[in-house]
C-alpha positions, 0 to 999 in steps of 0.5 A, a space after each residue: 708543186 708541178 707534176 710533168 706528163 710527157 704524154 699528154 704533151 708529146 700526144 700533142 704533137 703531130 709527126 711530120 707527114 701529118 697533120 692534125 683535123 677537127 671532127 664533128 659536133 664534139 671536135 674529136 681531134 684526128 691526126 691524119 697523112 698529108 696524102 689524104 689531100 689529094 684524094 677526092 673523097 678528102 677534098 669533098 670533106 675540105 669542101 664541106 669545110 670551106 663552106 661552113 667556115 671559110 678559110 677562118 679557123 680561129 682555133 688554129 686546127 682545121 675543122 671538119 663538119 661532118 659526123 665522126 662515123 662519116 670521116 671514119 668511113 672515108 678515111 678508112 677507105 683511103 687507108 685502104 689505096 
């Protein structure tokens, strides 16, 4: 017998506008606005992600290799503009 969670399934799905990021060691998912992409303080992260992977991510999300309390702090920021 199968037992249906919405939740978990529609947690899953991110809202146009957005998109979803990896995080550190443990890869604590984020999902983030698209606008972040243009501030530079993301670019550097992309940066940091572009070194250690390249443009392969063969889980199909991007990931970000720095320390969740980093992200947080740069993001916070940006929510902040």
């Amino acid at each position: 017998m199968a037992i249906r969670l919405p939740r978990i399934v529609s947690a899953k799905k991110v809202p146009k506008g957005y998109f979803a990021v990896y995080v550190g060691e443990n890869q604590k998912r984020f999902v983030i606005p698209v606008s972040f992409l243009n501030q530079p303080s993301f670019q550097d992260l992309l940066g940091l992600s572009e070194e250690e992977f390249g443009y392969s991510h063969p889980s199909g999300g991007l990931r970000i290799p720095c320390d969740e309390d980093i992200f947080l702090d740069v993001t916070s920021r940006l929510n902040r503009l």
